[in-house]
Legacy VTK file of the C-alpha trace (Angstrom):
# vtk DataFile Version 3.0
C-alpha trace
ASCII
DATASET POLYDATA
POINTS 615 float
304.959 -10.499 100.813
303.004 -9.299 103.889
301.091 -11.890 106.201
297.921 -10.490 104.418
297.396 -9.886 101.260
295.102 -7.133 102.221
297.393 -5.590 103.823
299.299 -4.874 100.506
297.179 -1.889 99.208
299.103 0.988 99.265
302.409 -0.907 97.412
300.866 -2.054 94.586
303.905 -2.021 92.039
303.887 -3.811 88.613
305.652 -3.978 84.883
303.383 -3.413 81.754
303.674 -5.908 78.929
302.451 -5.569 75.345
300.877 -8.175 73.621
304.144 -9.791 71.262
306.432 -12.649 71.701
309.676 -10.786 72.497
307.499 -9.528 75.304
306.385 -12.840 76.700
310.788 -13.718 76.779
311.230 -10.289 78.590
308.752 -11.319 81.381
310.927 -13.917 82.528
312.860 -10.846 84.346
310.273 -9.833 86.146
308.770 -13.444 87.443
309.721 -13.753 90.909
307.984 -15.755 94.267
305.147 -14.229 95.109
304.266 -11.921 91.838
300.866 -12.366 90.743
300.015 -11.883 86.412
297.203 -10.857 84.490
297.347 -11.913 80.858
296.453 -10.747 77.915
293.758 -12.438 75.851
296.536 -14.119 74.144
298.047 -15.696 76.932
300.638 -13.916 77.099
301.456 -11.443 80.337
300.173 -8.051 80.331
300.801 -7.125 84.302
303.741 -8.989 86.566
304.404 -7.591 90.029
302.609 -7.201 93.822
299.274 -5.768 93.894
296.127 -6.833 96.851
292.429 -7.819 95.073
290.848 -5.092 96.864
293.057 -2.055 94.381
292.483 -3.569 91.156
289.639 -3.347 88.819
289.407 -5.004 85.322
287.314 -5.452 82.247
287.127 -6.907 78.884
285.698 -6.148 75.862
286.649 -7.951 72.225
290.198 -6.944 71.901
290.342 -3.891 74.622
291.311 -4.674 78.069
291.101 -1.953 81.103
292.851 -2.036 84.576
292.919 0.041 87.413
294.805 -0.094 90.150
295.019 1.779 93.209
292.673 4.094 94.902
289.655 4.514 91.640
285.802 4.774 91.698
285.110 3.037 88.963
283.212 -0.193 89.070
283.719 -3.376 86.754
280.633 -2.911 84.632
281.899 0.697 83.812
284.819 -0.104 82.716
283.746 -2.863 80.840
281.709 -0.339 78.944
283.895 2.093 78.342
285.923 -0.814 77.026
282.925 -1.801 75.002
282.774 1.212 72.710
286.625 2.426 72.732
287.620 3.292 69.258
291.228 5.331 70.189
293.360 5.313 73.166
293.122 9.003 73.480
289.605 8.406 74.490
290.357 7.325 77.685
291.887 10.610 78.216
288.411 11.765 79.610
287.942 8.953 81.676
291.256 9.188 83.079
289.846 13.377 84.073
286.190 12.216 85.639
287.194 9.407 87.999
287.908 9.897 91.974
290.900 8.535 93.331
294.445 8.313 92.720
295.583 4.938 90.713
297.441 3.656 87.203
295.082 3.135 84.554
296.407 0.324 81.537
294.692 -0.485 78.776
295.589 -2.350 75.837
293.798 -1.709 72.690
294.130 -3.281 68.783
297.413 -4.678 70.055
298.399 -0.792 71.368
299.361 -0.158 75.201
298.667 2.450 77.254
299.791 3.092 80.877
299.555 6.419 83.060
299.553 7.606 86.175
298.146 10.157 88.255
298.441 13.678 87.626
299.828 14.854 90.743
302.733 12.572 90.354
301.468 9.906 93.343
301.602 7.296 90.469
304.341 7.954 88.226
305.305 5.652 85.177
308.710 4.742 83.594
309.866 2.379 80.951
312.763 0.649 79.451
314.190 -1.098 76.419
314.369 -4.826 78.044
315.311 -8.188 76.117
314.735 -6.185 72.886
311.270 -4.821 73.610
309.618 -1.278 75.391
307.961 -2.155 78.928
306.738 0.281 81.667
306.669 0.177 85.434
305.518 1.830 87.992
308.703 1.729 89.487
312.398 2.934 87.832
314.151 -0.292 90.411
311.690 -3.079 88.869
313.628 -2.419 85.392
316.351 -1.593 86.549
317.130 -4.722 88.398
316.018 -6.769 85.621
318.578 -4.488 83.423
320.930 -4.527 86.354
321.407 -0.756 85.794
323.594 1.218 87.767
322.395 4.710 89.646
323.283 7.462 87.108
326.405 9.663 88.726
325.168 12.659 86.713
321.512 11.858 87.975
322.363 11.846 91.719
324.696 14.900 90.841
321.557 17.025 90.450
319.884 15.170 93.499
322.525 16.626 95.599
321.119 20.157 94.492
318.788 22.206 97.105
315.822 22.242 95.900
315.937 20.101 92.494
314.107 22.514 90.367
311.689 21.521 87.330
312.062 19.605 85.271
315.142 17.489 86.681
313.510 16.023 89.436
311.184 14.186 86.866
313.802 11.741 85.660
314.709 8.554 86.647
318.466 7.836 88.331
318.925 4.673 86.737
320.721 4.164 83.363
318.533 2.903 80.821
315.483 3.689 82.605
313.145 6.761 80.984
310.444 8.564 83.274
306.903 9.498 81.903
305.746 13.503 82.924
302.253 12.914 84.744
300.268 14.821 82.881
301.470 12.618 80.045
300.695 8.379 79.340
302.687 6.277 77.438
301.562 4.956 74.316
303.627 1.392 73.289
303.291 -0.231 69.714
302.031 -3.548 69.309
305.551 -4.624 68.404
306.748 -3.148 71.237
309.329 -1.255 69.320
308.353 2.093 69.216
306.712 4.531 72.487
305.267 7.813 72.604
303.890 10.197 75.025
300.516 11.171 74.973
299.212 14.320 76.848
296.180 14.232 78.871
295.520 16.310 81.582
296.038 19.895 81.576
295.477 21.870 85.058
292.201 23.946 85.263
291.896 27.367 84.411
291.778 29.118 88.000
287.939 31.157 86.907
285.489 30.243 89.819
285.381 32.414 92.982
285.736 31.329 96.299
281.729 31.237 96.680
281.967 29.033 93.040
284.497 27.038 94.148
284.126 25.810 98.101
281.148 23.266 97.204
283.257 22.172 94.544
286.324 21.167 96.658
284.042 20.313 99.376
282.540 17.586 97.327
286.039 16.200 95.683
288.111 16.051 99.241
284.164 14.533 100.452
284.445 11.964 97.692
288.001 11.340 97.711
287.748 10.472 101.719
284.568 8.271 101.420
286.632 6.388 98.864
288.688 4.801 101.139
286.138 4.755 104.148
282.999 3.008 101.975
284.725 -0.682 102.363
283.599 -0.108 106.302
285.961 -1.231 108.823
288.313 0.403 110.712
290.314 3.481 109.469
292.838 5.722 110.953
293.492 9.242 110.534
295.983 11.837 111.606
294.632 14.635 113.580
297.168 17.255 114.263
294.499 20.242 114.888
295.655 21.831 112.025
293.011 22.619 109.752
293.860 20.036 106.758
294.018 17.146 108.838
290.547 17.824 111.173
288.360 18.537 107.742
289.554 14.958 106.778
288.867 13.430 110.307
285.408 15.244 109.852
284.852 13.374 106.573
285.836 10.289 107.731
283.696 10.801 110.969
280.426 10.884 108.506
281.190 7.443 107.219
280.005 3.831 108.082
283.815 2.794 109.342
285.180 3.408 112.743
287.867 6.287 112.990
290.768 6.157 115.380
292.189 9.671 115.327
296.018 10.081 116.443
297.935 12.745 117.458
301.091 13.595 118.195
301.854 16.281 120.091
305.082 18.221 119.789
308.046 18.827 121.890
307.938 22.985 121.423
305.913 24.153 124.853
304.461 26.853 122.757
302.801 24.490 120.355
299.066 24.510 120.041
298.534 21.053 118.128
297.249 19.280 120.821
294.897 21.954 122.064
293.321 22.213 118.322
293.047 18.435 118.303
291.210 18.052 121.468
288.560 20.469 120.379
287.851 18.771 117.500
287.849 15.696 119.146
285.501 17.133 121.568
282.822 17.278 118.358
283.520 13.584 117.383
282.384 11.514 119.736
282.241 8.125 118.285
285.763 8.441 117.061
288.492 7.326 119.315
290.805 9.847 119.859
294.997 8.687 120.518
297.219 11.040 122.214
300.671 9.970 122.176
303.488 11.422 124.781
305.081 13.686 122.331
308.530 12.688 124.651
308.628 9.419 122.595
307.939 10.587 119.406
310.643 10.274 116.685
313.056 13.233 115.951
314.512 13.949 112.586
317.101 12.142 111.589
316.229 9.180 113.585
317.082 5.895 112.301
318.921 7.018 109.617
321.479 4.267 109.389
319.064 1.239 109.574
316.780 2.537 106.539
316.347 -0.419 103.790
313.703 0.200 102.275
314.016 -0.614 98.312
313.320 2.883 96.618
313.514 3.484 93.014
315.140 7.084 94.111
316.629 8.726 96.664
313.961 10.694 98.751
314.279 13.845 101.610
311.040 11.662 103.080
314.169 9.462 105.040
314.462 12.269 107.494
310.980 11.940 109.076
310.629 8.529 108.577
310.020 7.090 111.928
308.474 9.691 112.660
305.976 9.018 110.223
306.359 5.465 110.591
305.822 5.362 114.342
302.291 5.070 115.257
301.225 2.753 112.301
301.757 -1.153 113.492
300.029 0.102 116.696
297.003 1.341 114.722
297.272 -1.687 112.767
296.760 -3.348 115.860
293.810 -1.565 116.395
292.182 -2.790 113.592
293.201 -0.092 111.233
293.269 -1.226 106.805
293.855 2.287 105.872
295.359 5.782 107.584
294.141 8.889 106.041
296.430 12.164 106.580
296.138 15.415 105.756
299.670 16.291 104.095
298.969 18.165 100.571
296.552 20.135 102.381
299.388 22.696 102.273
299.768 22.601 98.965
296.441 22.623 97.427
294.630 24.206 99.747
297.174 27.571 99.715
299.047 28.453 96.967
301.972 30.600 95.352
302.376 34.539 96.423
304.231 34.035 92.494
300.804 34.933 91.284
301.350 38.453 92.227
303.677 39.000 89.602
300.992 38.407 86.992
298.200 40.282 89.313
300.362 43.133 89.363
300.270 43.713 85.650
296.410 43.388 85.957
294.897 44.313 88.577
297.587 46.869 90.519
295.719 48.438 92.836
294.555 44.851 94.031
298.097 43.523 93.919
299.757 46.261 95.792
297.201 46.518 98.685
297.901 42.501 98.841
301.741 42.636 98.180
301.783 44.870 101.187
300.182 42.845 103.950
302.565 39.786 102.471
305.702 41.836 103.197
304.013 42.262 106.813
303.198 38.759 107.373
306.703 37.769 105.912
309.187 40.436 106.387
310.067 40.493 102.686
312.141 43.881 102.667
311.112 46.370 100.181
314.371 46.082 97.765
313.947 42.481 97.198
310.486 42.914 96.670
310.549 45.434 94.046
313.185 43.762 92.091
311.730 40.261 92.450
308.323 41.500 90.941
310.343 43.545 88.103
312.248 40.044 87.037
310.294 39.495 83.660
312.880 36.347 83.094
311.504 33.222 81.230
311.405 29.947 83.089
314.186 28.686 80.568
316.225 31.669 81.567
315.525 31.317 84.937
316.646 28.300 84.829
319.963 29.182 82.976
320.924 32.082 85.534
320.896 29.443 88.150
323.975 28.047 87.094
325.750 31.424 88.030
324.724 31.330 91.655
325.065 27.502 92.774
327.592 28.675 94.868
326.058 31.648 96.599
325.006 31.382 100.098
321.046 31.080 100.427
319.110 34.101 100.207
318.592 35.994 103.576
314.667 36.756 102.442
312.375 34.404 100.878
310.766 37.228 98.791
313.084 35.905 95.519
311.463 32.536 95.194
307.825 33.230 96.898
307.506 35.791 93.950
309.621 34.038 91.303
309.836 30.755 89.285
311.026 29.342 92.625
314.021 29.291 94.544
317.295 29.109 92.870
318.871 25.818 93.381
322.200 25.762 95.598
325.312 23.584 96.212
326.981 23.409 99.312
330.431 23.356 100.705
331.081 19.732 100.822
329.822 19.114 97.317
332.837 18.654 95.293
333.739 20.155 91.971
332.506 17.276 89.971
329.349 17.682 91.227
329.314 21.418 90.301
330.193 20.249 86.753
327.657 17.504 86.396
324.932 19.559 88.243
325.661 22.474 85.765
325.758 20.621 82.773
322.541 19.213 83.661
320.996 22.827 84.160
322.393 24.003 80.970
320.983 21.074 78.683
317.456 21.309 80.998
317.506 25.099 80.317
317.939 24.374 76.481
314.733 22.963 76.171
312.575 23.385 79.655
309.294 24.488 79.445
307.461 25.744 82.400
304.861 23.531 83.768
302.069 26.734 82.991
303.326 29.955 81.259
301.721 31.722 84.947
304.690 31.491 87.726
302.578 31.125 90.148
300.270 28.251 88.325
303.791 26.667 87.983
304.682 27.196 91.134
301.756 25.577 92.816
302.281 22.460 90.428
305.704 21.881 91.217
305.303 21.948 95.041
302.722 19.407 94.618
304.949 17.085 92.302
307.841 17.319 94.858
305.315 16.635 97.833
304.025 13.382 95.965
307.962 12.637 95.124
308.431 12.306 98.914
304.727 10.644 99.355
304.613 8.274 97.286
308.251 6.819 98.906
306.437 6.771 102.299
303.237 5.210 101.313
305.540 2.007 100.416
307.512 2.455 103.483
303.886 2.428 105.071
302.841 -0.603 103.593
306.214 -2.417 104.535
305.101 -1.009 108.303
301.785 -2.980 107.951
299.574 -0.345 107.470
298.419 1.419 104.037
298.763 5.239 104.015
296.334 7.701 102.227
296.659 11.175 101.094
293.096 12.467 99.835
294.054 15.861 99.318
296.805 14.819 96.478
294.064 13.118 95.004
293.673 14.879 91.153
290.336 15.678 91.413
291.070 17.331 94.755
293.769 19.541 93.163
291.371 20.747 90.232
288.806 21.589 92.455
290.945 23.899 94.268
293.099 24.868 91.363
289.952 25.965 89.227
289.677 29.313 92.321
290.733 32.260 91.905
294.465 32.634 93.099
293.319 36.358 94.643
291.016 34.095 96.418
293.125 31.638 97.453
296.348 33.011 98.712
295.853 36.298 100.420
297.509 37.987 103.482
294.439 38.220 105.440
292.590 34.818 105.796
294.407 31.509 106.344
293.576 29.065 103.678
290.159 30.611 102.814
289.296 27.925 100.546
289.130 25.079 102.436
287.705 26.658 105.153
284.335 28.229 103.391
284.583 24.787 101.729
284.641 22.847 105.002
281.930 24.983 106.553
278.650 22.624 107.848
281.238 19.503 108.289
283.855 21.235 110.621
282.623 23.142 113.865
282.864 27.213 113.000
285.378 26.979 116.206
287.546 24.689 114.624
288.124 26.149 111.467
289.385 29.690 113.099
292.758 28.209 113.559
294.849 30.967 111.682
298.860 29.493 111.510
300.009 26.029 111.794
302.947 24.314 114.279
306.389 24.326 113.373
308.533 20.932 113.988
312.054 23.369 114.083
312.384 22.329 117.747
312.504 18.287 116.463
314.451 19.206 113.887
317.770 21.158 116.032
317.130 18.350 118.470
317.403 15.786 115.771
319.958 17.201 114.617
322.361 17.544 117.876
320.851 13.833 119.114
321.817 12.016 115.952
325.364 13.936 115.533
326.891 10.065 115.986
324.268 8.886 113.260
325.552 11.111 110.837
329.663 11.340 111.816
328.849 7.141 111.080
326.966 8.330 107.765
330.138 10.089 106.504
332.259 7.443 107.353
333.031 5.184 103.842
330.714 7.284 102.560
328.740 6.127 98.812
329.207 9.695 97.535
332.403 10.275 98.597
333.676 6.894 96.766
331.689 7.992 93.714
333.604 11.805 94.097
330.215 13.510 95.000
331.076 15.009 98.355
334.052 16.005 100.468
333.663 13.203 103.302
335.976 15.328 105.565
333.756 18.351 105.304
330.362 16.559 106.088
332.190 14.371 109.352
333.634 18.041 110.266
330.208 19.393 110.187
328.592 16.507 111.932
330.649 17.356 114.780
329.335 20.992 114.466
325.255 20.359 114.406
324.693 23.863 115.496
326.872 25.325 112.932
324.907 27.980 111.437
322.604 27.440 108.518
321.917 23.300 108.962
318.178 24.328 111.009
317.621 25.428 106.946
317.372 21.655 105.663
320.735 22.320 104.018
322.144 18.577 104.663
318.547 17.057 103.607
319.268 16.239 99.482
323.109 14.581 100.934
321.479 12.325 103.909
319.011 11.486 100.768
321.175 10.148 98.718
323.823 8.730 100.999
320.844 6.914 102.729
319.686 5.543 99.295
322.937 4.603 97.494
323.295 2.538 100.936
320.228 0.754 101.221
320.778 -0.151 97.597
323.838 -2.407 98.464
322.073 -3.666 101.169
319.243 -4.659 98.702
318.971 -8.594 98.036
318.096 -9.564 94.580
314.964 -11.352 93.958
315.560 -14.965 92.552
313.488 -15.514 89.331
311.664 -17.894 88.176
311.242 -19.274 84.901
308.138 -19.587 82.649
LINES 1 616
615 0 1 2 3 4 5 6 7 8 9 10 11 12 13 14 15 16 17 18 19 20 21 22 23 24 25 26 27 28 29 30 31 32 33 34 35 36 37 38 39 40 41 42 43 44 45 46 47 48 49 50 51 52 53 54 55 56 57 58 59 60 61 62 63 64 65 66 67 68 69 70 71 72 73 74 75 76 77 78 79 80 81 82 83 84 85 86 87 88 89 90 91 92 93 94 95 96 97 98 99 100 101 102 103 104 105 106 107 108 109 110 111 112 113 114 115 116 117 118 119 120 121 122 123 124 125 126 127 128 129 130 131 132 133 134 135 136 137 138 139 140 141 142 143 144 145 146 147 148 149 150 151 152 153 154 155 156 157 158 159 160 161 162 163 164 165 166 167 168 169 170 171 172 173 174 175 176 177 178 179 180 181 182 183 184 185 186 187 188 189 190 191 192 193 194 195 196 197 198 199 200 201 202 203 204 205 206 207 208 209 210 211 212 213 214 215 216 217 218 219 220 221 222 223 224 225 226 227 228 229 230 231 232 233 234 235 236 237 238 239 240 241 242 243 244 245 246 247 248 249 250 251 252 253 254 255 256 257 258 259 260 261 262 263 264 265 266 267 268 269 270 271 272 273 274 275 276 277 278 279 280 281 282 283 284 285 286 287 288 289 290 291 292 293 294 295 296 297 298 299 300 301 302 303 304 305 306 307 308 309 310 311 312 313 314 315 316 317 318 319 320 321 322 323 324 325 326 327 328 329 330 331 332 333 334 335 336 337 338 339 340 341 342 343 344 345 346 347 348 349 350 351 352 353 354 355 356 357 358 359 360 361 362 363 364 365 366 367 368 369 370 371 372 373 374 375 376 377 378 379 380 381 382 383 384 385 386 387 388 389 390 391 392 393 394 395 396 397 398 399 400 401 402 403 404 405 406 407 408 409 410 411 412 413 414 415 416 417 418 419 420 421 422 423 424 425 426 427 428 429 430 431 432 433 434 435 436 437 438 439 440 441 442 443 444 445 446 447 448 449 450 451 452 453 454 455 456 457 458 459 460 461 462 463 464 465 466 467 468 469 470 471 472 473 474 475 476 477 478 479 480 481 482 483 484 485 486 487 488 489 490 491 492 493 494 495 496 497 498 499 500 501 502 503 504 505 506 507 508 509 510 511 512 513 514 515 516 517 518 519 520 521 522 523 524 525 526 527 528 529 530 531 532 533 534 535 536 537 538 539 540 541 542 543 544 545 546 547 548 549 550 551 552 553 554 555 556 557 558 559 560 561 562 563 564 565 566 567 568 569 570 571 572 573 574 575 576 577 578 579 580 581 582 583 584 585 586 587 588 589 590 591 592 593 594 595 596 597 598 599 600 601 602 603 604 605 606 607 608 609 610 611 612 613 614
């Protein structure tokens, strides 16, 4: 535990009980120093783990119990009624759509349970079969250390693959341990034999225009910022001068709490961060604006080899770690209970060139004129193009046709994924032939059954680059925590991600504005001046610097190497190429899903295993 407990929003991380007697015997896993409980009405546990008193809300009524916890809106006394009158579970499906924030809702109703998380995948929920009865978690490690589980070879297999496509990345590495989808909550018995999955959120139909929609993302990223400024204080937020990051400085600026606004300027002398940032600065004047000496800012792959944090998977979020990491026990210093940031911005606020291929069969004319200004502002060449918007595949035979090219060498244009189901996933040269065999069996069996995540490509798209953003986020808002300083990501908030998934995609990806959403949404809060910025900074120089800097780091990384014992990678190969860091083709992230996992399976035997305690 942290000095204070305050300091613990951010990490809150518990196990679910229902309310039975084999359930009350299985807690006695998950009682260790420090956990706090919340019981049932019978006594018996209902929540075990680490959460502050500031992130939880609960409420009673007869035999229905709510909880919270996280980031939510809601207030005691509306819970309470909603409690009050709750004849199914599936009622709280509409709840779980109309509140602000990002958090796990539980509920236990007629002796049923109920636990989800957020849609976005922030707040994800497993479970597990322990001492005889079904639990959940909002972490895969919590059961797995009480089932001391092993990491999955087959699971890290496909975690070697770049990217991980849908819908493998949504399982859990441990044996034993089952993931929950997040549009989907779990439903336990009362006996706590029996679980099923329960869907309830769907994404938005995208229907409003851009003069429809800006007011209504205006007034979820408004709401979703004031929810974590209201308590007053002092709050921190990032403020890179890119456009995402100053609209939330802007909101935060409007509330009661003090704003320290940091930025960190990069190395690259033709970056224009710091430039962007100082303008808006120059329109806040009660908020006190950091610049650090972008000199002693982290590179990529910094620190790689003292990383210990306990994840429940491995996560590409190790390679800017201390970067992101940096500034926060300084701010903390300062006074700071929360820092805001602007990532998802990206990713909600922009979206998939895939819906082209759909637009194209609609509206040509449109979709041509468009298609042509993205080949400009892209280079896509005109082959590629063509055949990319001719592929009529299914997402399940996408998905099988991968397993043909694992071993091609990445695509020279990024026209193939922009415009497809995504990009075909790749192994590399020190991946051994086991892995090839495990990753492909995995494809196969996903492929057998795989739905997309919306029937539109580019709907899917968009909804898997936000699940694999909060994959990586929700790994550094622990780490953040552990730092001494919560993080918070308004933009992956759900009811951010509606709002701007309800416009148009013509609207909101087009060649000729950059992210027109938020900025007619943003217009009135952020200076007209500020919200011309057109592109956004690229961190490549970091990266090759990283990269040659840390070539020690990683020749040490390769050396009695996890993977290599488990006959994952070619240990040779990777201390070859560590001694090569300009070798063609590693600027591409190429090495990121390896470091990931060689990094994780590492800090897991550096873990030490809570002591329990008994009652």
């Amino acid at each position: 535990m942290h000095e204070s407990a305050e300091r613990d929003r951010g990490d809150a991380h518990f196990v679910v009980f229902p309310d039975c007697e084999e359930a009350a015997a299985a807690a006695r896993f998950f009682r260790h120093p420090g956990t706090r409980v919340l019981a049932h009405a019978s006594g018996r546990p209902w929540l075990i783990g680490h959460w502050s008193g500031t992130e939880i809300i609960t409420a009673r009524a007869g035999g229905t119990a709510l909880a919270a916890v996280g980031w939510c809106a809601a207030d005691p006394q509306q819970l309470e009624r909603r409690a009050a009158r709750l004849r199914d579970l599936t009622e709280l499906d509409a709840l779980a759509r109309s509140l602000p924030g990002s958090f796990h809702l539980i509920a236990t109703h007629e002796g049923q349970l109920r636990v989800q998380g957020s849609a976005s995948g922030l707040r994800l929920v497993f479970h597990a079969r322990v001492g005889g009865v079904q639990v959940a978690a909002t972490s895969a490690d919590l059961l797995a250390t009480a089932l001391d589980s092993r990491p999955d070879t087959g699971q890290l297999a496909t975690r070697l693959l770049w990217p991980v496509p849908h819908p493998l990345y949504e399982t859990s590495v441990w044996q034993g341990v089952d993931a929950v989808s997040p549009e989907d909550a779990l439903i336990v018995s009362a006996d706590g034999q029996r679980v099923r999955r329960s869907r309830w959120w769907h994404p938005p139909e995208p229907t409003r225009t851009l003069t429809q929609g800006a007011p209504a993302v205006r007034e979820a990223l408004a709401e979703a910022v004031d929810l974590r400024t209201r308590p007053g204080g002092v709050v921190s937020c990032d403020l890179s001068g890119g456009l995402d990051s100053t609209s939330v400085c802007f909101l935060a600026a409007r509330s009661t709490a003090s704003v320290v606004a940091a930025t960190w300027p990069g190395r690259d002398p033709a970056d224009t961060d710091l430039a962007w940032a100082r303008q808006a600065a120059d329109h806040l004047p009660k908020v006190d604006h950091v610049v650090w000496d972008a000199d002693a800012s982290a590179l990529v792959y910094s620190d790689l080899l003292g990383i210990d944090d306990l994840l429940d998977e491995p996560t590409i979020g190790v390679m800017d770690r201390s970067r992101v990491l940096q500034q926060l026990p300084w701010l903390a210093e300062r006074g700071s209970r929360a820092h805001l940031t602007g990532i998802g911005g990206d990713h909600v606020a922009w979206c998939s060139e895939a819906y082209y291929h759909r637009l194209l069969r609609t509206r040509p004319l449109f979709a041509l004129r468009q298609l042509r200004g993205f080949r400009a502002l892209w280079t896509w060449p005109l082959g590629a193009t063509a055949r990319a918007l001719a592929d009529s595949r299914t997402y399940p035979g996408w998905l099988a046709d991968s397993v043909r090219h694992l071993r091609a060498l990445m695509p020279e244009s990024s026209v193939t994924g922009s415009l497809g189901w995504g990009m075909s996933p790749r192994l590399f040269p020190w991946m051994t032939s086991e892995t090839e065999r495990l990753a492909r069996q995995a494809l196969l069996a996903s492929a057998a059954q795989a739905r997309p995540l919306h029937p539109d490509r580019g709907l899917h798209t968009d909804l898997e680059l936000i699940r694999t953003c909060t994959r990586i986020i929700r790994q550094w808002e622990r780490m953040a925590t552990r730092a001494g300083l919560p993080m918070a990501s308004p933009y992956l908030d759900d009811r951010v991600i509606e709002a701007c998934l309800a416009v148009r995609p013509d609207d909101r990806v087009t060649p000729w504005q950059y992210k027109p959403v938020l900025t007619e949404a943003m217009r009135g809060v952020v200076p007209d001046e500020c919200l011309r910025r057109a592109n956004k900074a690229e961190a490549s120089m970091d990266a090759s610097d990283g990269l040659r800097r840390h070539r020690g780091d990683l020749m040490t990384l390769w050396t009695d190497s996890r993977l290599e014992r488990l006959g994952l990678v070619d240990g040779e190969e990777l201390r070859r190429l560590a001694q090569r860091p300009n070798a063609p083709g590693l600027r591409d992230a190429i090495l990121y899903s390896t470091i990931a996992c060689e990094v994780w399976l590492r800090a897991r035997d550096r873990a030490p295993r809570p002591e329990s305690t008994v009652g």
